[in-house]
ChimeraX commands (.cxc) that place a marker at each C-alpha (Angstrom):
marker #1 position 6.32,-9.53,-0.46 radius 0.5
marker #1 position 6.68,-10.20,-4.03 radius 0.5
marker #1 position 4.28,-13.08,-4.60 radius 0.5
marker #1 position 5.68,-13.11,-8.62 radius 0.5
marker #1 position 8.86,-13.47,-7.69 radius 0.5
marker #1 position 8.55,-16.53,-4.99 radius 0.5
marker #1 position 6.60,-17.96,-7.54 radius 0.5
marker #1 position 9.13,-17.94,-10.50 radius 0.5
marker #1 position 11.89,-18.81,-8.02 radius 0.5
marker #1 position 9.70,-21.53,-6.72 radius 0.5
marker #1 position 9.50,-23.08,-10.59 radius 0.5
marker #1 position 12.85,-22.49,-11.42 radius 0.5
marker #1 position 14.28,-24.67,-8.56 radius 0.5
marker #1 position 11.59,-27.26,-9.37 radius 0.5
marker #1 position 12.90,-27.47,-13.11 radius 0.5
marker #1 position 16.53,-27.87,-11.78 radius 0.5
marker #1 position 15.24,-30.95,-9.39 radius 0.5
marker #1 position 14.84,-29.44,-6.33 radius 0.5
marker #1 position 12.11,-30.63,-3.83 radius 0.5
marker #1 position 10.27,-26.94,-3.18 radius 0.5
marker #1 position 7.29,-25.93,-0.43 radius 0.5
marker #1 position 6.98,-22.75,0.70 radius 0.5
marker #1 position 5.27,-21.52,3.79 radius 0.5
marker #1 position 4.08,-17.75,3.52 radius 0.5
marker #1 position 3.65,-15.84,6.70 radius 0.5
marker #1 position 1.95,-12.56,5.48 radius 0.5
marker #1 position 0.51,-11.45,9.24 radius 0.5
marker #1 position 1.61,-8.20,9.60 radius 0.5
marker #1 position 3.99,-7.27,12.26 radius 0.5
marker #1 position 3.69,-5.76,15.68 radius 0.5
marker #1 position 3.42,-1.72,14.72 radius 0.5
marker #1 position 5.48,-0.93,17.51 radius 0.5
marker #1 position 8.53,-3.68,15.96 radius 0.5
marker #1 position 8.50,-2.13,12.48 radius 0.5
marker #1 position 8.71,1.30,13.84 radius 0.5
marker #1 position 11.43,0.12,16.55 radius 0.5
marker #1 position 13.22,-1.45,12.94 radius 0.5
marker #1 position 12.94,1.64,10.68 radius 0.5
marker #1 position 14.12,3.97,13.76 radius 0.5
marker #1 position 16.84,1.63,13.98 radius 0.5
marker #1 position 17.72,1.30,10.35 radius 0.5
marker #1 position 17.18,5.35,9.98 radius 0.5
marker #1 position 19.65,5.35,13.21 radius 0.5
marker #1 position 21.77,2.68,11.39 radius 0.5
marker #1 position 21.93,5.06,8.16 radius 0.5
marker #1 position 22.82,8.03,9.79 radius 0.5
marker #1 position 25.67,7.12,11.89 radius 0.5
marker #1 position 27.05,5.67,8.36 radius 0.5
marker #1 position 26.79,8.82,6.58 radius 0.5
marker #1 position 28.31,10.68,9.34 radius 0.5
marker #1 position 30.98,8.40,9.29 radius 0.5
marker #1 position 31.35,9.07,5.14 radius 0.5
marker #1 position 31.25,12.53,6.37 radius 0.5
marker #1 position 34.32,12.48,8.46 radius 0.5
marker #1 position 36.11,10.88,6.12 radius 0.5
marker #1 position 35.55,13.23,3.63 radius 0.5
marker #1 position 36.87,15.70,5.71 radius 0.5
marker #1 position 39.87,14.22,6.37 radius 0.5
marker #1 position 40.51,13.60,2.27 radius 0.5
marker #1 position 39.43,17.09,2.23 radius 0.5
marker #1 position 42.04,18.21,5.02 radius 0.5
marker #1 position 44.20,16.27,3.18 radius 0.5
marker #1 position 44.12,17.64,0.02 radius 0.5
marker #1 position 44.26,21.41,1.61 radius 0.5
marker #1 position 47.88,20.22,3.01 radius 0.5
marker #1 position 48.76,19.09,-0.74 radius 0.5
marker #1 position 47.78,22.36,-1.82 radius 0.5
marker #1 position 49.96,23.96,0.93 radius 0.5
marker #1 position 53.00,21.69,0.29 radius 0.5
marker #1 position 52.78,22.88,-3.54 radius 0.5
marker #1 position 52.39,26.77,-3.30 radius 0.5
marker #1 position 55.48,26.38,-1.21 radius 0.5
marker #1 position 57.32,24.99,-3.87 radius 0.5
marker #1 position 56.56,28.42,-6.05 radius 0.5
marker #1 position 59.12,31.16,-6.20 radius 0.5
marker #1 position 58.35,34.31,-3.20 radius 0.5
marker #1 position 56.51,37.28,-3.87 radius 0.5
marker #1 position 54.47,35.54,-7.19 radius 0.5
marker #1 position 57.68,35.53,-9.17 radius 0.5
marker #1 position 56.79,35.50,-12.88 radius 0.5
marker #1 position 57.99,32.79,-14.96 radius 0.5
marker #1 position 61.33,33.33,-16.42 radius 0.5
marker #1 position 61.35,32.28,-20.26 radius 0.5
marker #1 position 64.29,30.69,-21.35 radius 0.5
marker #1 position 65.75,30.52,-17.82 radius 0.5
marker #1 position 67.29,26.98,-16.83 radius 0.5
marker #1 position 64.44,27.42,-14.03 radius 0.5
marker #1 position 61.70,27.75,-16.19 radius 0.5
marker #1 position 60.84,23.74,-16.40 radius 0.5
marker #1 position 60.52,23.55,-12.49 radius 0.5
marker #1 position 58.65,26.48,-12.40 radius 0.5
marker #1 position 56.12,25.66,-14.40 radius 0.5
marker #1 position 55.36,22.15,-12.89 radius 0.5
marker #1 position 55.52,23.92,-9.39 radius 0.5
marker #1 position 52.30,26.15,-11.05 radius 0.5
marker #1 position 50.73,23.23,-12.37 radius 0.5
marker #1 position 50.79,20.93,-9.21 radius 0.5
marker #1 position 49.64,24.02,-7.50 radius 0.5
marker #1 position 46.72,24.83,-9.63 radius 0.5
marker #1 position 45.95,20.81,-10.06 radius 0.5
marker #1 position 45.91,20.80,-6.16 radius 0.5
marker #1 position 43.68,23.48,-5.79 radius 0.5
marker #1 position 40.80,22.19,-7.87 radius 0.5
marker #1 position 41.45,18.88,-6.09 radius 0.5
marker #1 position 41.39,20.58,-3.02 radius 0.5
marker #1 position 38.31,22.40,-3.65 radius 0.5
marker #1 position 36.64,19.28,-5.15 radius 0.5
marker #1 position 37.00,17.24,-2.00 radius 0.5
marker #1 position 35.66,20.08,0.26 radius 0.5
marker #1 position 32.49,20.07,-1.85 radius 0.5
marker #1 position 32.17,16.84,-0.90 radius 0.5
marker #1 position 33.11,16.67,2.38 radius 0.5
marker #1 position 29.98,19.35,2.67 radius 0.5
marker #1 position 27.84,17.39,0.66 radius 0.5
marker #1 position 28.78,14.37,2.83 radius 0.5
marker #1 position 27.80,16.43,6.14 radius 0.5
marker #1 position 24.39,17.50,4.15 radius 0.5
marker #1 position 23.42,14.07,4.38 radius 0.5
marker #1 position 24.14,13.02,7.15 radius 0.5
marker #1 position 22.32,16.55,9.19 radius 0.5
marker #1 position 19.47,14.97,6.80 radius 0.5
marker #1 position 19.39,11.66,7.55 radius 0.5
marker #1 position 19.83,12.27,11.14 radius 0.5
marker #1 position 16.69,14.12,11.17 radius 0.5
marker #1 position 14.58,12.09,9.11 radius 0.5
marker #1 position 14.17,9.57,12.03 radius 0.5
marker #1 position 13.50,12.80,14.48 radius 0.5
marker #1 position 11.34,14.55,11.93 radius 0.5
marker #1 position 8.73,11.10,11.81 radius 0.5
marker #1 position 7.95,11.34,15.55 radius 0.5
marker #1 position 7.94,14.92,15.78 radius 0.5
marker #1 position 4.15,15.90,17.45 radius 0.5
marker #1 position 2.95,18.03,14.41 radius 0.5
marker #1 position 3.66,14.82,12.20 radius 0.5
marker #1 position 2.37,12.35,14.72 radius 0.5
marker #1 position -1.09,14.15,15.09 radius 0.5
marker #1 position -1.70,14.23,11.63 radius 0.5
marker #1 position -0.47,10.80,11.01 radius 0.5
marker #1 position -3.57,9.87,13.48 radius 0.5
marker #1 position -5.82,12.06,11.62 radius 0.5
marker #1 position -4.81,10.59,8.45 radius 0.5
marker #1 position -5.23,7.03,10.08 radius 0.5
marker #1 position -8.44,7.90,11.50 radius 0.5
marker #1 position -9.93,8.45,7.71 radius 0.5
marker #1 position -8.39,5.23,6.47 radius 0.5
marker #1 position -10.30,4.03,9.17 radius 0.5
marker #1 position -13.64,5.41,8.46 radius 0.5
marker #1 position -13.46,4.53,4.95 radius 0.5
marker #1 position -12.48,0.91,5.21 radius 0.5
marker #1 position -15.01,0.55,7.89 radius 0.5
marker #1 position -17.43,1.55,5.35 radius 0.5
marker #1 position -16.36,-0.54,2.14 radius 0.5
marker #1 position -16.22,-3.50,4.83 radius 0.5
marker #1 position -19.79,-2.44,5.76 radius 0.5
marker #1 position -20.90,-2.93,2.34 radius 0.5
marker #1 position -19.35,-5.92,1.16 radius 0.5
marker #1 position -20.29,-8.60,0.47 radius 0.5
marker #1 position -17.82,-11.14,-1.40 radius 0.5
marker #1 position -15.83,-13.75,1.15 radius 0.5
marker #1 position -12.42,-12.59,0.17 radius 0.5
marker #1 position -12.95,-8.81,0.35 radius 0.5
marker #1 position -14.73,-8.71,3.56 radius 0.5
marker #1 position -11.44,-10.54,4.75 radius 0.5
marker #1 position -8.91,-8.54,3.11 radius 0.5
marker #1 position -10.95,-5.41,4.37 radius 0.5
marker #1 position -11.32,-6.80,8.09 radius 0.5
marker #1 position -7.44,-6.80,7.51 radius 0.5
marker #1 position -6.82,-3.97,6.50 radius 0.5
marker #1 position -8.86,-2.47,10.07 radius 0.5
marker #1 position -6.89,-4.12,12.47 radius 0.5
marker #1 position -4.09,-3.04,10.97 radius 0.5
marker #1 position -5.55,0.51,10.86 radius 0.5
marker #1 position -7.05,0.23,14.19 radius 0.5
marker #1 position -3.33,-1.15,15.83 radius 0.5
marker #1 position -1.39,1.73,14.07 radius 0.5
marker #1 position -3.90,4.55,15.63 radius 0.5
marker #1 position -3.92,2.43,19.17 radius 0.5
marker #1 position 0.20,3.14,18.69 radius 0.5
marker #1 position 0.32,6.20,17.82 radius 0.5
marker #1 position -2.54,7.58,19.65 radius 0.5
marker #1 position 0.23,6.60,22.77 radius 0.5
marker #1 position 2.61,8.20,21.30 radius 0.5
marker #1 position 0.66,11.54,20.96 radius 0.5
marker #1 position -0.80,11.05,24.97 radius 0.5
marker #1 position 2.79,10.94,25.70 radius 0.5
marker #1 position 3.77,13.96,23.96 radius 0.5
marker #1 position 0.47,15.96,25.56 radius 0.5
marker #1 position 1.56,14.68,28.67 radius 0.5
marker #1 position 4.91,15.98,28.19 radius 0.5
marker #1 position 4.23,19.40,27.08 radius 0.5
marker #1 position 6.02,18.57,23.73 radius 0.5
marker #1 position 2.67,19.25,22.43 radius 0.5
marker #1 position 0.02,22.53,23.24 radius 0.5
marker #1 position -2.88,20.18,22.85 radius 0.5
marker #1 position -5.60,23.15,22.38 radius 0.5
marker #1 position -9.14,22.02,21.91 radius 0.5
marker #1 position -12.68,23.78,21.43 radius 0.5
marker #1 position -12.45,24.96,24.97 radius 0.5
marker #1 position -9.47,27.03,24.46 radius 0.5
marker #1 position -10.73,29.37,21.79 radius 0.5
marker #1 position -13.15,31.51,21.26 radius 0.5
marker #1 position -14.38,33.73,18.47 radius 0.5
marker #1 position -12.17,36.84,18.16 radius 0.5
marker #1 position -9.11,35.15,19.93 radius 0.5
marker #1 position -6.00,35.11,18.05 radius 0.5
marker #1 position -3.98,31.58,17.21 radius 0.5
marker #1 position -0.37,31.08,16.00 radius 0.5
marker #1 position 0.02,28.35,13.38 radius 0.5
marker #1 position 3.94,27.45,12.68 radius 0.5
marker #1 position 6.46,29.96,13.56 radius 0.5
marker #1 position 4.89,33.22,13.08 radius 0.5
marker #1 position 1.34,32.56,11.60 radius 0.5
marker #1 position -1.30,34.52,13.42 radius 0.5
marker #1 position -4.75,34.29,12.19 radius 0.5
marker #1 position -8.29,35.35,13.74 radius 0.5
marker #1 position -11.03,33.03,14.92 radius 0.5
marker #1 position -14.49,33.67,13.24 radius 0.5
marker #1 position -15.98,29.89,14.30 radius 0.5
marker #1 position -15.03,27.31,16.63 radius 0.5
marker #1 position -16.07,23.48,15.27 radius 0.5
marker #1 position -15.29,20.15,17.18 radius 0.5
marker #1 position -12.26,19.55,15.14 radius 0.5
marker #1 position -11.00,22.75,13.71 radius 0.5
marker #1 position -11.23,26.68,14.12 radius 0.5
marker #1 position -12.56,28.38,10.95 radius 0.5
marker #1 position -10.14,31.63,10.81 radius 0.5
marker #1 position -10.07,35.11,8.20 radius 0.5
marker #1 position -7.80,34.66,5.23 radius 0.5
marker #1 position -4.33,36.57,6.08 radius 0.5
marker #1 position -4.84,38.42,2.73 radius 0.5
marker #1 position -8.20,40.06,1.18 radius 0.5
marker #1 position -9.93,38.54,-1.44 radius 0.5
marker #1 position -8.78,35.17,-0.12 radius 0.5
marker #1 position -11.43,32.65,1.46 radius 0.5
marker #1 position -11.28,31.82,4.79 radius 0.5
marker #1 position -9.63,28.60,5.97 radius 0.5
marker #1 position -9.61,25.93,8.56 radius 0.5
marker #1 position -6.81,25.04,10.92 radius 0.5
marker #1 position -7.17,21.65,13.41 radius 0.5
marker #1 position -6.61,21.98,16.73 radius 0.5
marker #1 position -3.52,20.37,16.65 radius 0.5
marker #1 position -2.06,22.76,14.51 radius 0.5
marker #1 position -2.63,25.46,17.12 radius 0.5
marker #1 position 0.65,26.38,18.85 radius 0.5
marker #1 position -0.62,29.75,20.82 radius 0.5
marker #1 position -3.42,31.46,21.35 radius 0.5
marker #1 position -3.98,35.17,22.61 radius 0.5
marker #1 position -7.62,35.25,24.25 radius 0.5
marker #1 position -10.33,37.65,22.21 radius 0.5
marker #1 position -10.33,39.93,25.29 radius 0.5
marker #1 position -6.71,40.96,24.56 radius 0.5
marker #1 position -6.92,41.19,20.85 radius 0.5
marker #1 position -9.90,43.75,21.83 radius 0.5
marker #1 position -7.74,46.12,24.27 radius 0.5
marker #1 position -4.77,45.79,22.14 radius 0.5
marker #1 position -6.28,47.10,19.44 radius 0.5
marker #1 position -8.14,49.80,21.21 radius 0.5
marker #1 position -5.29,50.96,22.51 radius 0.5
marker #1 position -3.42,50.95,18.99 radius 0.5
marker #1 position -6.41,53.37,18.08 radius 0.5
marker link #1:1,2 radius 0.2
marker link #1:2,3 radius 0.2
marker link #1:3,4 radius 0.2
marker link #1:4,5 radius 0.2
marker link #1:5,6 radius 0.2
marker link #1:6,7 radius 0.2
marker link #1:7,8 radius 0.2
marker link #1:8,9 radius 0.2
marker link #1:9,10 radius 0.2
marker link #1:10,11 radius 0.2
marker link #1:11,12 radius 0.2
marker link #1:12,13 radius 0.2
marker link #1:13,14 radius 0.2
marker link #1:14,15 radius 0.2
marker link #1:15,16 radius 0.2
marker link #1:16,17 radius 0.2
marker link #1:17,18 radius 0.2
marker link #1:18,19 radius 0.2
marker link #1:19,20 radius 0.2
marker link #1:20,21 radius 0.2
marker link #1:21,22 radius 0.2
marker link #1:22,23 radius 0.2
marker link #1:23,24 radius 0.2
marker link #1:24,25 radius 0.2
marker link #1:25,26 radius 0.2
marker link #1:26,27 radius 0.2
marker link #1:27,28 radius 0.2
marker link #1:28,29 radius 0.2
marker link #1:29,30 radius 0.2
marker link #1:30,31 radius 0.2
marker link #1:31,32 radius 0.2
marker link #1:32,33 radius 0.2
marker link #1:33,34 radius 0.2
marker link #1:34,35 radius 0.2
marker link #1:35,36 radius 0.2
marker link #1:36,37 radius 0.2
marker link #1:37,38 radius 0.2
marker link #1:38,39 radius 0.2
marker link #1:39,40 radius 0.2
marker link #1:40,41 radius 0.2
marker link #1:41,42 radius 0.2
marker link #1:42,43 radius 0.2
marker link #1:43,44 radius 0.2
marker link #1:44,45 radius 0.2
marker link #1:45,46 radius 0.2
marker link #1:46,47 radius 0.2
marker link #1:47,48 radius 0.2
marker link #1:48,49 radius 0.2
marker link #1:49,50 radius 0.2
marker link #1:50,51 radius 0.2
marker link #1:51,52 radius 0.2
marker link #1:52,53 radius 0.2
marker link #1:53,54 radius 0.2
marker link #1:54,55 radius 0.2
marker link #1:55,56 radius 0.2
marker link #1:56,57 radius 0.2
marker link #1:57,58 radius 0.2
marker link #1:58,59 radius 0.2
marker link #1:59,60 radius 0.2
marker link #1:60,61 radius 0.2
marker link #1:61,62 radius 0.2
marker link #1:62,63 radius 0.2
marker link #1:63,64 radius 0.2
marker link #1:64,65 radius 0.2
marker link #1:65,66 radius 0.2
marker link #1:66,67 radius 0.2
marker link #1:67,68 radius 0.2
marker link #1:68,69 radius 0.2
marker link #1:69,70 radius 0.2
marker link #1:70,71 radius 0.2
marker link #1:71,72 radius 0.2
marker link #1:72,73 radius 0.2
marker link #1:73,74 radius 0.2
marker link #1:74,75 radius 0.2
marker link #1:75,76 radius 0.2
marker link #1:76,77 radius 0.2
marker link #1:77,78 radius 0.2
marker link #1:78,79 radius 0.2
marker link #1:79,80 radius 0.2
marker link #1:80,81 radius 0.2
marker link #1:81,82 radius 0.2
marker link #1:82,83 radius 0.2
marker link #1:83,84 radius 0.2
marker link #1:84,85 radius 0.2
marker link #1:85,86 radius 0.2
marker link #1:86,87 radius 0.2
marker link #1:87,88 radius 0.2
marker link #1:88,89 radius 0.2
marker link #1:89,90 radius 0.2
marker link #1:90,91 radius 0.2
marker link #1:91,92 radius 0.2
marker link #1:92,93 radius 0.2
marker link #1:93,94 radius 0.2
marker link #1:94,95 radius 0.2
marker link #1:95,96 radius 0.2
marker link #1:96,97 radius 0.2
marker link #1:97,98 radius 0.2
marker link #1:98,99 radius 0.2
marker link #1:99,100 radius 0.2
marker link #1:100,101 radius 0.2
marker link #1:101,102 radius 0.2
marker link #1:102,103 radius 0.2
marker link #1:103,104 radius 0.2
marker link #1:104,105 radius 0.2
marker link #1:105,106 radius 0.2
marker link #1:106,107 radius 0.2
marker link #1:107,108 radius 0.2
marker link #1:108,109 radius 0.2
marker link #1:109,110 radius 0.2
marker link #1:110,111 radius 0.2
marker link #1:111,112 radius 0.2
marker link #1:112,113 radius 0.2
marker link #1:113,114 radius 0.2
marker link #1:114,115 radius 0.2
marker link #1:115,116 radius 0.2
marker link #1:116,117 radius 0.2
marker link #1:117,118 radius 0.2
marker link #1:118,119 radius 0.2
marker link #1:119,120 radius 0.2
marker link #1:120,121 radius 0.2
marker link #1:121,122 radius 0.2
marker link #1:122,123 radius 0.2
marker link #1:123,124 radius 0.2
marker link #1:124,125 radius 0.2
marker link #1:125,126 radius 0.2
marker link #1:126,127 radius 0.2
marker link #1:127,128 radius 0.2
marker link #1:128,129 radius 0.2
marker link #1:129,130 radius 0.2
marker link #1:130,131 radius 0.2
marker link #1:131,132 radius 0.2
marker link #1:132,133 radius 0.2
marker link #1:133,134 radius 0.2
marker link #1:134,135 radius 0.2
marker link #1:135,136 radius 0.2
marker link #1:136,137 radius 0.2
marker link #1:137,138 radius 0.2
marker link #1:138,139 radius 0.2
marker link #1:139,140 radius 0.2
marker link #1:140,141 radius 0.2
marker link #1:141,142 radius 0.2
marker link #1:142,143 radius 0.2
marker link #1:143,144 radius 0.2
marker link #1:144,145 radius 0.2
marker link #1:145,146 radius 0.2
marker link #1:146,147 radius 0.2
marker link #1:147,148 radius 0.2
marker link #1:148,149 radius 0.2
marker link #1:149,150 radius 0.2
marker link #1:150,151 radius 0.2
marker link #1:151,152 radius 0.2
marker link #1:152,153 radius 0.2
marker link #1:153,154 radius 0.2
marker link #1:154,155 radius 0.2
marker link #1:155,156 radius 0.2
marker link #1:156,157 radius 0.2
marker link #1:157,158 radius 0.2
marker link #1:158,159 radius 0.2
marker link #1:159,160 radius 0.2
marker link #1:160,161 radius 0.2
marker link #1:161,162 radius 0.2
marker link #1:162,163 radius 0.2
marker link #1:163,164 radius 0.2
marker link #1:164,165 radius 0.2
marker link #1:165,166 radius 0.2
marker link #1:166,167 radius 0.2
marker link #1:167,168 radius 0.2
marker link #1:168,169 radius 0.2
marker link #1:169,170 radius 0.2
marker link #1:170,171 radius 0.2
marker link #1:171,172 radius 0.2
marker link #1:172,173 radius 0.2
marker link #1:173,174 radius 0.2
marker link #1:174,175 radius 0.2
marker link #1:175,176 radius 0.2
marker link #1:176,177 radius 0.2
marker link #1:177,178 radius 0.2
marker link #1:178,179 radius 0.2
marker link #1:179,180 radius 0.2
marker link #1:180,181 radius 0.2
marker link #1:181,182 radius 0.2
marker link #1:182,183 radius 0.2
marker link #1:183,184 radius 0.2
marker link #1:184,185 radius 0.2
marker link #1:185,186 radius 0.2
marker link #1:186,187 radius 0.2
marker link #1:187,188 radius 0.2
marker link #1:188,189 radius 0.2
marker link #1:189,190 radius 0.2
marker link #1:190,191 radius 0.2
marker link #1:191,192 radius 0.2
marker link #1:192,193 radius 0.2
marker link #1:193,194 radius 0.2
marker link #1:194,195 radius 0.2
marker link #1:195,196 radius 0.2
marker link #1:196,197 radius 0.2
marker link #1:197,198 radius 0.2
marker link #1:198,199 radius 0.2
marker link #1:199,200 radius 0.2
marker link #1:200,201 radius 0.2
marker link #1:201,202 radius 0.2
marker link #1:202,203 radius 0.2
marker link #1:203,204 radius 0.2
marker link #1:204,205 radius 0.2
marker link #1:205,206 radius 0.2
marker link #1:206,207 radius 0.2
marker link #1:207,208 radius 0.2
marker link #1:208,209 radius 0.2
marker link #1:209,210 radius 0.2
marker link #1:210,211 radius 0.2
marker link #1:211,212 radius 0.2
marker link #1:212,213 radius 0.2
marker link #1:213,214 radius 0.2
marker link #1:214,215 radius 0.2
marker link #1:215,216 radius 0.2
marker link #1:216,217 radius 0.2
marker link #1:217,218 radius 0.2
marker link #1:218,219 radius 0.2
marker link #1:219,220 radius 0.2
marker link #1:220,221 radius 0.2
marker link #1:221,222 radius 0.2
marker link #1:222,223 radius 0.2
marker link #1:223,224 radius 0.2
marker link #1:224,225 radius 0.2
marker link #1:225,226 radius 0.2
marker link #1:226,227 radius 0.2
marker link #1:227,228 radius 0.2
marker link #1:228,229 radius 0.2
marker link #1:229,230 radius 0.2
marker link #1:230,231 radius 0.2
marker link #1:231,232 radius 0.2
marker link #1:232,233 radius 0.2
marker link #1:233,234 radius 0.2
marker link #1:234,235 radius 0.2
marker link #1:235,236 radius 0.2
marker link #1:236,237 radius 0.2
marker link #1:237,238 radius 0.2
marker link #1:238,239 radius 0.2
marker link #1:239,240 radius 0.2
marker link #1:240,241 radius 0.2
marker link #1:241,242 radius 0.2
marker link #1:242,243 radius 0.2
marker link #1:243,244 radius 0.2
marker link #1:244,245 radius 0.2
marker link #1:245,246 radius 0.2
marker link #1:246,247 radius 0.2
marker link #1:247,248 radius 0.2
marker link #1:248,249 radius 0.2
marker link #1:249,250 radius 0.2
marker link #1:250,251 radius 0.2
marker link #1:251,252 radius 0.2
marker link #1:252,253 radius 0.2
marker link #1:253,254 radius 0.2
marker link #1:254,255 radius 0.2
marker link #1:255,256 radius 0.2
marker link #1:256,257 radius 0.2
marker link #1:257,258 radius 0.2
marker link #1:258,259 radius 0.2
marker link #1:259,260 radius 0.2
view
């Protein structure tokens, strides 16, 4: 809320005569009703930008016809214009209502196109924000915040930070009680591979994204330290939840003796 803003609007009605209280109501809402609004807005959006889409189309069909109609209108076979010729005036507008309806033509497919873009887009926005690979490290994200305004609320001392900081750790502690559901739910559902220390060893083999495979050299509580994919590089860390597959270190061994 713009605190500024009520404020100037609160003066300016009280200079024109106006009798003016405001009540402020800055609890923070229910996570699981602002996400249930924004999927709904995002929802909202999309099926508006399809609709701009289909319309576009249609102009875009439209305007193809046009086109049509007009290259019709030209003499057969590409007849060249005949100078002097009491056809030359009609031939010559026929060329330039066909050429005129091209680019229009071609203009209103671009944005029919464009149109669809954004709507494919905006469609999967909404998708995209509950997808498991964002939702897991939303929570890990969330799960810092936490620790670190736990520890600024630890230290404080000052009335009216120790409130805005207990605040700010429900909050924290609400959003990672909703999303931690969500993320059960997707484990639950197999949406998710949900690999932990207990599935990897070192030697074993893990996938990250689409085609990523990478070699264990230490398993930690909350990520697998793997070789860098190219020498000279240092090696990296990958969280569990990043972990789509994993080939055990037994069959990385016998695959690669028997590649020898």
């Amino acid at each position: 809320m713009d605190v500024h803003l009520v404020e100037r609007t609160m003066q300016a009605l009280r200079s024109a005569g106006f009798e003016v209280s405001v009540v402020v109501d800055d609890a923070p809402r229910p996570v699981e009703v602002v996400e249930r609004d924004r999927s709904e807005r995002a929802q909202a959006r999309a099926q508006a930008m399809e609709a701009k889409a289909q319309r576009r189309e249609a102009t875009a069909e439209q305007a193809w016809a046009r086109h049509e109609r007009a290259v019709a209108q030209l003499p057969p076979g590409g007849e060249p214009v005949k100078v002097g010729h009491h056809s030359e005036g009609r031939h010559r507008r026929a060329l330039e209502r066909s050429w005129s309806s091209l680019g229009s033509a071609v203009h209103a497919s671009n944005e029919a196109q464009e149109a669809q873009r954004r709507a494919e887009v905006a469609a999967h926005t909404d998708a995209v924000r509950s997808a498991p690979l964002t939702v897991a490290r939303r929570i890990e994200r969330l799960e810092a915040d936490r620790g670190r305004v736990a520890r600024a609320l630890a230290e404080a001392t000052a009335p009216a930070r120790v409130e805005r900081l207990s605040a700010q750790l429900d909050e924290l502690v609400e959003q990672l009680d909703y999303w931690g559901s969500i993320r059960r739910q997707q484990l639950e559902d197999g949406q998710a591979p949900g690999f932990g220390p207990a599935d990897v060893e070192v030697g074993a083999r893990v996938r990250r994204g689409a085609s990523q495979w990478l070699t264990v050299l230490r398993v930690n509580s909350k990520t697998v330290t793997v070789a860098p994919r190219f020498e000279g590089f240092p090696n990296a860390r990958v969280p569990y939840f990043e972990i789509q597959q994993v080939i055990p270190a037994e069959e990385v061994r016998r695959a690669e003796a028997s590649a020898q």
